[in-house]
N, C-alpha and C positions, 0 to 999 in steps of 0.2 A: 319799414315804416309801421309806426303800430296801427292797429284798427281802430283808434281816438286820437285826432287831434288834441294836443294839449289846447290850442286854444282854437275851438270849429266855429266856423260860419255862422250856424244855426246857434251858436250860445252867442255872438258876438256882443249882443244885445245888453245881456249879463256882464262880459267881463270888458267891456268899454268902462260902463257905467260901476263897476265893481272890482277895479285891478285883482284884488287877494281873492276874487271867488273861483279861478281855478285852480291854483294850491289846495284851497281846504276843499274843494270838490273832489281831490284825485285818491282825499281818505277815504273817500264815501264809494259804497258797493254802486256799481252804476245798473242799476237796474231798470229797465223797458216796462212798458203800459200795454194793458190791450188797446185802447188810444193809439198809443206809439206804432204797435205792431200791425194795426189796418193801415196806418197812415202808411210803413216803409211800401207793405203791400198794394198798396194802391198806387205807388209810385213806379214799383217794378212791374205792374202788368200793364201801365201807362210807358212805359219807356217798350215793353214787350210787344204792346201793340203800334206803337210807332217805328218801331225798329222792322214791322213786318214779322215777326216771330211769332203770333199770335193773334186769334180773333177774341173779341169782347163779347165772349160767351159767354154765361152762368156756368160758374162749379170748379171752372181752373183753382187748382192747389198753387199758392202763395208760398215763396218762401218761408216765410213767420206763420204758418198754419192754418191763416184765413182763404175759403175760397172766397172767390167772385162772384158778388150778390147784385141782385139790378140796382140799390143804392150806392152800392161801389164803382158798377159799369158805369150809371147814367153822371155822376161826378167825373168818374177821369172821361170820360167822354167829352167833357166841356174844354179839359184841360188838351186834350189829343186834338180837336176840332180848330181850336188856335193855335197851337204850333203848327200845325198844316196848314194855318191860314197864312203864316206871318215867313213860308218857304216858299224861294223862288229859284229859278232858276241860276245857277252858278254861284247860289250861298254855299258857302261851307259851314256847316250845324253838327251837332252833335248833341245825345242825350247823355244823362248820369254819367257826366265827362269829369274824372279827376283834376283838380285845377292844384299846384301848390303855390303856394307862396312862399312858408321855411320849413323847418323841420316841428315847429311848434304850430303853424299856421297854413291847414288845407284842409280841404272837402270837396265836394261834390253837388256839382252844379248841375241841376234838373234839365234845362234848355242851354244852348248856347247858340246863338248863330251870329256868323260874320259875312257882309255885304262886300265883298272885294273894289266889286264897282262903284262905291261909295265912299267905304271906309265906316260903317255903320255896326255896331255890336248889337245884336239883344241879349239881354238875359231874363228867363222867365223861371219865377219859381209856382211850384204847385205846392200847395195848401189843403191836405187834405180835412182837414179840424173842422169842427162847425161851432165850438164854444167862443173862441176869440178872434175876432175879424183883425184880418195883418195888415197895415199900412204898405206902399209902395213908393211913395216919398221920405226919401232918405232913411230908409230900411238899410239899415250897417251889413245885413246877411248878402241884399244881392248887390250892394257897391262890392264888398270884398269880394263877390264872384267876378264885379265887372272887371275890379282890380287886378285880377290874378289871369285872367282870362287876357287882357290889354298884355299885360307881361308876356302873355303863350305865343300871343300874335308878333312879338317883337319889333322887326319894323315896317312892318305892311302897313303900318297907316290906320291912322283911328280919326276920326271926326264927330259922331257923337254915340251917346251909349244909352242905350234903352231899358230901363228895368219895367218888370211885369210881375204882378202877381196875379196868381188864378187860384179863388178860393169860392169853389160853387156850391159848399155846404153851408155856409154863413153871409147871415145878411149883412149886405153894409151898403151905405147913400151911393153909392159909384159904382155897384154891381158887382159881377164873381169876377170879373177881368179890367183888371185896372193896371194901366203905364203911367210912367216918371221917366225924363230925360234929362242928360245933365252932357257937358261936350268933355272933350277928354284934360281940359285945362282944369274943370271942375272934379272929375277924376283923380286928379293929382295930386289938387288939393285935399281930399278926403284922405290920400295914403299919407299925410304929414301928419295929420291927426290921430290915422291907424298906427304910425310907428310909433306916436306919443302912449297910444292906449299899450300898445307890445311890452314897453320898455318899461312901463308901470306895472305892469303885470309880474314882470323879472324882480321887483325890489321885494328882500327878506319882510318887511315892515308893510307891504303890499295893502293898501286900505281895504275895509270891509266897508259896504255903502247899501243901507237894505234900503230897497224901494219896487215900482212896480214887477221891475224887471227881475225880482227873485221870485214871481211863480213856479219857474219852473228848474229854479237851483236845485242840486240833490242832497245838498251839502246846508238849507236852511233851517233842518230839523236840529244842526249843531253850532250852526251861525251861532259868535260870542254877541255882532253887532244886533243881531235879533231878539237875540234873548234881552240884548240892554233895550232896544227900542220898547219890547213890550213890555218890560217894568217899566219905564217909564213912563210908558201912556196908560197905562192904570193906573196909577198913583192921581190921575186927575179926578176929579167927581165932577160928575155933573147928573143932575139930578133935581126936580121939580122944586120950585123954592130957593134953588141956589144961585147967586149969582155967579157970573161967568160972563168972560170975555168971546164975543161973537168971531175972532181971526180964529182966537184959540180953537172952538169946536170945530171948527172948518179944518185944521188943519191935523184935530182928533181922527174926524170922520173920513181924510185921506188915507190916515195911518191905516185905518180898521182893517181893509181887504188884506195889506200885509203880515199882520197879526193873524188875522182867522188863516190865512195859509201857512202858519208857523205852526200853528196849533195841530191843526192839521196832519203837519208833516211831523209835526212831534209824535201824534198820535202812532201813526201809519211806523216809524220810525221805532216807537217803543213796541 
């Protein structure tokens, strides 16, 4: 199996909403953030210290070459403090547990725990970012973990499934630790829609669709569809004295974040 899903978890987001954005993302050099590289960090010495391998000390040497700083500690700390909280007795759990689905579709899922005596899943993912706050309702990353996870368990029996996000560097109304529950019929339904997203991804002609969800494409500094969105929304003027349609600018001023990260990534790119 290679060390990238052709199409991962963490991109789900992207290529639901974008069938052709992992084709033309597989020309593009896949290159890591310092961003990226505290966040894997912060994951493996959170999975290190719940596994017992380790204490949350300052200075531990990271995979990725960050050591552990007290803002590193005191965030997976929030993250380690709930998953000890939400383990009982005769759960079966597991950290940074390989989940597959095919040969195009797996990754790795942060938390897992299963309730025998219930029939109860959780899945929690940590978030180590502090720029953009991650939803937990109906987040496509930890359904496809529920998804894949529900498959591992086969017929032990599922009754409902719990997603969680833990994001203790950014603010948001509901706090660093937020759940979503959905039962396993609702589950199933979400994989009919995942196969639709799968299968669209397979087609030669595979659509290109820019929108919120290309922040973090690697492949938008080459996007064709990007390039045509932002000619196009240049060509509009607006400008004091002008007349102009009020939907229009509204839907000007949606485009713009998408633009400036083309730019952006042009730049970075060139």
């Amino acid at each position: 199996m290679a060390d990238h899903a052709k199409l991962s978890p963490s991109a789900s987001k992207m290529w639901i909403a974008c069938p052709g954005q992992p084709t033309l993302a597989a020309t593009c050099e896949n290159r890591s953030s310092s961003y990226a590289d505290e966040g894997t960090d912060a994951h493996w010495i959170g999975s290190e210290i719940l596994l017992g391998k380790r204490k949350p000390v300052l200075g531990i040497k990271c995979p990725k070459g960050n050591e552990t700083t007290l803002d590193m500690l005191k965030a997976v700390n929030v993250y380690v403090a709930e998953v000890r909280s939400q383990i009982q007795d005769g759960d079966d759990w597991d950290v940074e547990q390989r989940l597959v689905y095919s040969d195009e579709l797996w990754g790795t899922a942060d938390f897992v725990r299963y309730r025998p005596g219930t029939g109860e899943l959780l899945v929690i993912d940590y978030k180590h970012g502090s720029g953009v706050p991650v939803e937990v309702e109906n987040n496509p990353q930890t359904l496809i973990y529920g998804l894949m996870k529900a498959k591992h368990l086969g017929n032990r029996g599922l009754t409902k499934i719990t997603f969680g996000i833990v994001q203790p560097r950014c603010e948001h109304p509901d706090g660093p630790v937020r759940y979503w529950s959905v039962d396993a019929v609702e589950l199933m339904g979400f994989e009919d829609k995942l196969v639709d997203a799968i299968e669209a991804t397979r087609k030669p002609d595979a659509a290109l669709n820019p929108g919120t969800h290309c922040r973090w494409c690697p492949a938008k500094a080459i996007c064709p569809a990007m390039k045509k969105l932002a000619a196009e929304t240049v060509q509009k003027d607006f400008a004091p004295g002008l007349p102009y349609e009020p939907a229009e600018l509204a839907a000007t001023l949606e485009k713009l974040p998408i633009i400036e990260s083309w730019v952006k990534a042009t730049r970075e790119f060139a």
